[in-house]
N, C-alpha and C positions, 0 to 999 in steps of 0.2 A: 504494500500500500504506500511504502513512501518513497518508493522509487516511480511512482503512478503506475505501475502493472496490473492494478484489480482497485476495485472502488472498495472504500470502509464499506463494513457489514455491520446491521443491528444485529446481535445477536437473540434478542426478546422476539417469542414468536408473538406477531401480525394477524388478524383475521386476514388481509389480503395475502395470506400465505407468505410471505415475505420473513424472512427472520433464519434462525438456524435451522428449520424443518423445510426452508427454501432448498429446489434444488438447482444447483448450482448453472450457470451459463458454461457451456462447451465452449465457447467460439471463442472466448476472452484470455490471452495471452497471461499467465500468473508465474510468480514465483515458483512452485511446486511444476508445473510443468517443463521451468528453465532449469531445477535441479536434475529432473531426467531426464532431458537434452543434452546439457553438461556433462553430466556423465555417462551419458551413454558414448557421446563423443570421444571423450578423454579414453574409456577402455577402448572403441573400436579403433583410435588411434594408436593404441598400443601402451597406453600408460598404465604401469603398475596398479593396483588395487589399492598398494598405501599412497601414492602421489594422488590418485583422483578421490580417494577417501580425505586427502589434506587441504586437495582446492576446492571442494563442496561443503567438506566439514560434515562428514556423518562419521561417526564416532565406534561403529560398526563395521563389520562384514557382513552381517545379515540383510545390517538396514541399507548399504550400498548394492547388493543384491538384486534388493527390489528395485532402485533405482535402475539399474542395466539393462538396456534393451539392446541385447548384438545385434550387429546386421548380419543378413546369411551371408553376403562377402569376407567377412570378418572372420566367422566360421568357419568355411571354405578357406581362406588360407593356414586358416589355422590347421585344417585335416591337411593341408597340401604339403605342411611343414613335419608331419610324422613320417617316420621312417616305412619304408614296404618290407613290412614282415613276410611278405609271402612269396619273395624270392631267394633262389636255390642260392645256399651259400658255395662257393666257391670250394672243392675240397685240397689242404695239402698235402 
């Protein structure tokens, strides 16, 4: 709210339904959505789990978890980068 990303919210529930039991607007750019942006970015860029847990500041593994959204590109390199187990070793 004071960076202007989302409007204050009355917490006290409204007969116009308006209040905490409001449900939330999708379309509105917030805070909590630019933490899971952040960090999804920073891992699929390749940053450690503790560097993007120190520029978001979640204090967790768990709770950085939830934040992580891979992309399949990400993934895919990732399996590109294991070894092929399923070829014949050479014998001496």
């Amino acid at each position: 709210m004071a960076a202007g990303l989302a409007d204050e919210r009355d917490h006290q529930k409204k007969e116009d339904g308006q209040g905490r039991e409001a449900k939330r607007e999708m379309n509105k750019l917030g805070f909590h959505a630019l933490r899971h942006t952040a960090t999804s970015l920073l891992k699929n860029a390749g940053a450690s789990d503790v560097i993007a847990r120190e520029i978001i500041g979640h204090d967790s593994k768990a709770v950085s978890r939830v934040y992580t959204h891979l992309d399949k590109s990400a993934l895919a390199d990732a399996m590109q980068k294991l070894p092929d187990i399923t070829a014949k070793k050479a014998r001496r």
